[in-house]
C-alpha positions, -999 to +999 in steps of 0.1 A: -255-492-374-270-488-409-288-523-422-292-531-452-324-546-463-322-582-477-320-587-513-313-551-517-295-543-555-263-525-554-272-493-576-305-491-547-283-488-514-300-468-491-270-432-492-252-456-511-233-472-485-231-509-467-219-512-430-203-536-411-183-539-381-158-551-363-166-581-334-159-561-304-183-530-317-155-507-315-154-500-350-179-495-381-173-499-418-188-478-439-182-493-472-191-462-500-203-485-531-229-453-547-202-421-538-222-386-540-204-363-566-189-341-543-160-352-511-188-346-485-212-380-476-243-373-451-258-403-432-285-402-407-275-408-370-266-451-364-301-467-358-282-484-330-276-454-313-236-452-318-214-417-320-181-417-335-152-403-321-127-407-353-130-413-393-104-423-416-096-446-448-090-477-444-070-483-475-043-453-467-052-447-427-059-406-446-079-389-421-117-381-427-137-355-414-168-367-386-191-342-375-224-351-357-250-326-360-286-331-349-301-366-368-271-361-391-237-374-394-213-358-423-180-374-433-156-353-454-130-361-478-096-341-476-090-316-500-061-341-519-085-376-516-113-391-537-138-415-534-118-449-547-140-471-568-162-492-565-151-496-527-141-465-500-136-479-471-142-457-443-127-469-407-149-451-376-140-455-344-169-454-315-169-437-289-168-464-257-193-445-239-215-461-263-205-497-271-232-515-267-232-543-248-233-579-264-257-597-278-256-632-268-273-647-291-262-634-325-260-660-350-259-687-325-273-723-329-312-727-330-334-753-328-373-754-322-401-772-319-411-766-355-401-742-380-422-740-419-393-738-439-392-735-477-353-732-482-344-743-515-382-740-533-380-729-570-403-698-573-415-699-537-405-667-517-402-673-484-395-649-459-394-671-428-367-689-413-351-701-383-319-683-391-334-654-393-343-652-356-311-640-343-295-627-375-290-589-360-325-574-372-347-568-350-376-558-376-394-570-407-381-567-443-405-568-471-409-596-498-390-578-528-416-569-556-399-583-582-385-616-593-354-611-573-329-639-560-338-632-523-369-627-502-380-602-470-371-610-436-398-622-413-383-642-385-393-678-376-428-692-374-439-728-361-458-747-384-495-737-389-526-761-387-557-767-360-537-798-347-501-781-339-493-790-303-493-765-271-459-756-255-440-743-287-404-732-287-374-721-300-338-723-286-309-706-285-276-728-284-247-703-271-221-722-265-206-714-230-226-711-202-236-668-193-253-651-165-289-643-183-299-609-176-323-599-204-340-616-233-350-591-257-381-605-280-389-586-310-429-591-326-439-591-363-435-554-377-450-554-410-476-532-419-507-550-406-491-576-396-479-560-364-480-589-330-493-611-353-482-646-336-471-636-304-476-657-280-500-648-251-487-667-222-448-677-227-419-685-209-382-680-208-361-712-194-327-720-193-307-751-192-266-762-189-275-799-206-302-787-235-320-815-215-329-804-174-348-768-182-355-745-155-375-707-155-350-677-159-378-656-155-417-657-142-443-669-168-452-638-191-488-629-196-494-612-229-528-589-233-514-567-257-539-569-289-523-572-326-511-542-345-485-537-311-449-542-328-429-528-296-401-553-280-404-570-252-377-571-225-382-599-201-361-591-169-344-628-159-329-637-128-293-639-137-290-672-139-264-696-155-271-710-190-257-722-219-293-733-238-322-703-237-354-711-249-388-692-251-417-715-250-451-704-260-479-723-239-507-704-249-510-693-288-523-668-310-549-675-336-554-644-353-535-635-381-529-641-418-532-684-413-567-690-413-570-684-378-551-714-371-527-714-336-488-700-344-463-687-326-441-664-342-408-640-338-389-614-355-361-613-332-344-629-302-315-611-286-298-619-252-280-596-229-253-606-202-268-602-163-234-578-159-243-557-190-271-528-173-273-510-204-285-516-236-306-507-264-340-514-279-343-508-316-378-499-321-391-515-349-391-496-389-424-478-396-440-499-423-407-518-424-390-496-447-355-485-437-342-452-424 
């Protein structure tokens, strides 16, 4: 509901708080590490659309106010509690209405075709990778601006250079096998950087073995020019898989790579043939967060 960008410092937490959740989406932990000086903590709606139905410690089970109010949520102390340091743990229960359905492919398995990876480089900041393709965040982080431990959030990219191969890919390993409904691909977002390695002509396949392939959706045609950031949602056929893979037969060249053919993605999210709703999180305006 509320990311937090990587390599952020702890006294620079956007409101001052971390989230996390629980595995079924039923719950979100707001973890208060920065509490305001007064009992009362404002937050801007979930960016993933949630509404909360119920608020309380999760230390003592002491119940906290939640009010939703416009683009504002408020949580209130009681008059008797404080904020306990360095860590208030507040438990909020969402509503059911508005679970979102799973995402398939969260932290799964990937492999690809190729993947320019600088893991481990003294004094290289890097901020591609293929574990960042289906790591929850659908947009990019920046490249922090100072020396810091970390760096930005960019997705996966093949490798560059006039000689890469046609028919790049990148695959999704979940498992068990899952009716495909929707595959949820999420461009580059950076400020001018936006649809920059996007492939123009793709597909979506499946497979049970990782080894027989077959389409789980017609080939997709892309004539969208750069600087167009908005997900795309390819409809599939509802098919059973346990392996997804996009594969990109016709490249981009444009870009920041010398005008060499790429493929890149931010994001990859998969969503269950049974599931009808679910939500697309546009991507952060100059990739800051909100």
């Amino acid at each position: 509901s509320y990311p937090t960008p990587e390599g952020m410092k702890l006294s620079e937490l956007p409101f001052g708080v971390v989230a996390t959740k629980s595995t079924d989406d039923a719950k979100e932990y707001i973890h208060v590490m920065n509490p305001p000086d007064s009992k009362v903590l404002k937050l801007p709606r979930p960016q993933d659309g949630k509404s909360f139905i119920s608020a309380s410690s999760l230390r003592t089970g002491a119940e906290i106010m939640v009010t939703e109010s416009g683009e504002e949520i408020t949580l209130e102390l009681g008059e008797s509690d404080e904020w306990e340091l360095p860590n208030t743990v507040i438990e909020l229960v969402v509503d059911p209405l508005v679970i979102l359905p799973r995402n398939l492919a969260l932290h799964k398995r990937v492999t690809s075709s190729s993947s320019f990876e600088r893991v481990g480089m003294k004094g290289v900041s890097w901020p591609f990778g293929s574990v960042r393709v289906n790591n929850g965040v659908p947009y990019e982080s920046p490249n922090p601006t100072d020396e810091s431990w970390t760096t930005g959030s960019s997705g996966w990219t093949t490798e560059h250079g006039a000689g890469i191969p046609p028919d790049q890919w990148i695959a999704i390993h979940l498992g068990e096998e899952h009716k495909i409904g929707k595959v949820l691909l999420y461009p580059r977002s950076a400020e001018g950087q936006e649809g920059t390695g996007f492939p123009l002509r793709y597909t979506v396949q499946g497979s049970g073995d990782n080894d027989e392939w077959f389409p789980l959706a017609p080939t997709c045609f892309e004539d969208i020019p750069l600087g167009d950031a908005s997900p795309r949602v390819v409809e599939c056929n509802g098919a059973l898989a346990r392996h997804v893979r996009i594969v990109g037969h016709e490249l981009r060249k444009e870009g920041e790579n010398g005008g060499n053919p790429h493929m890149q993605l931010v994001e990859i999210q998969m969503i269950e043939a049974e599931d009808t709703e679910y939500s697309i999180i546009q991507p952060l305006a100059n990739a800051e967060q909100s």
